[in-house]
N, C-alpha and C positions, 0 to 999 in steps of 0.2 A: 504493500500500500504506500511505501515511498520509493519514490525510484530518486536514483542517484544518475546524473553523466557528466563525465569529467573528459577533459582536454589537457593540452598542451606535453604531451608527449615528443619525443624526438629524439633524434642523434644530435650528439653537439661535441666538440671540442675539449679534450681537458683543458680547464679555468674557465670555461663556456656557464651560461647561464640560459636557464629555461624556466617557465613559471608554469604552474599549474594548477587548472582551474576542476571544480567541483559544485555542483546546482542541486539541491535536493526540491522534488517536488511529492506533492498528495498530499493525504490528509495530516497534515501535521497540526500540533497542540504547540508544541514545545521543543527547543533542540539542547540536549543538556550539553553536547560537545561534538566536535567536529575533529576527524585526525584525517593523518597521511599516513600509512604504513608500506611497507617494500619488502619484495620477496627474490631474492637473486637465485639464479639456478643452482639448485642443491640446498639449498638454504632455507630456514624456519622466516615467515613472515614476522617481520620487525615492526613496532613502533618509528614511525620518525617526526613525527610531532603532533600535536593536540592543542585544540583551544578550547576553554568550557567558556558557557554560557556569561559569565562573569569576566570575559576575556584573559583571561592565566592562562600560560602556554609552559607546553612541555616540549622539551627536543631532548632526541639521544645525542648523547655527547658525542658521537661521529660526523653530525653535521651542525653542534652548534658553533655560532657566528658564521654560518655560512647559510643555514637557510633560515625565512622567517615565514611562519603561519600567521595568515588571517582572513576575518570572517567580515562576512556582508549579513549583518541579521535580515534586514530589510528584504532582502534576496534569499535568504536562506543558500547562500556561498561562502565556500571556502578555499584560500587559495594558498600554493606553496609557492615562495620565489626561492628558488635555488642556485645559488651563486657560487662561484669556484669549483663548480664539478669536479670532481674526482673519478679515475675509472673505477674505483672501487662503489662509486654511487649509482655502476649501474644495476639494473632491476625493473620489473612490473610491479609500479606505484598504485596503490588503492588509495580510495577515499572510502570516510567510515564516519555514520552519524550515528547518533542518539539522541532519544528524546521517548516524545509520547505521542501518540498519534490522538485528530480530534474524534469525539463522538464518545459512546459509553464508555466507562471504565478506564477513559485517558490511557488504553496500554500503551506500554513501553515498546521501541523500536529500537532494533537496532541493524542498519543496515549499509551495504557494500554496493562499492562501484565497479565496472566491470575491468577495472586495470588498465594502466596505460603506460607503455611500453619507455621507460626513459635509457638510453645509451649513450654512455660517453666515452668516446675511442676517436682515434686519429684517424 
């Protein structure tokens, strides 16, 4: 009942920068947080940063001061700018909401976008 699509994927350059975007749409109430996570081949899907509702953000220490989350409440958007790419930041990037959905019993959601593909290599 909410669907998520996100952009800005791409090849890009080591020290290259790509931004990334995330729209949640439906029946929404509520969004308690918005993140980015990354799954490189072989690899367990990682956090890489989070905003809640209150705007506090979390990054893992692998790309902080290089990227920054943030949110469009207005929009229900969430965007990553990712700066100083590294090859080791490449990965199929998700985006990831919660919150509550409108109508009875305000349930809780929690859901995913379909991944987008970020590469960084010469």
């Amino acid at each position: 009942q909410v669907q998520l699509g996100n952009s800005g994927g791409g090849l890009v350059q080591p020290g290259g920068s790509l931004r990334l975007s995330c729209a949640a749409s439906g029946n929404i109430f509520t969004i308690y947080a918005m993140g980015w996570y990354r799954q490189a081949p072989g690899k367990e899907r990682e956090l890489v940063a989070n905003i809640r509702s209150g705007s506090s953000t979390n990054y893992a220490d692998s790309v902080k001061g290089r990227f920054t989350i943030s949110r469009d409440n207005a929009k229900n958007m969430v965007y990553l700018q990712m700066n100083s790419l590294k090859s080791e930041d490449t990965a199929v990037y998700y985006c990831n909401v919660r919150g509550r959905l409108g109508g009875l019993g305000l349930r809780e959601f929690d859901s995913w976008g379909q991944g987008t593909q970020v590469t960084v290599s010469t």
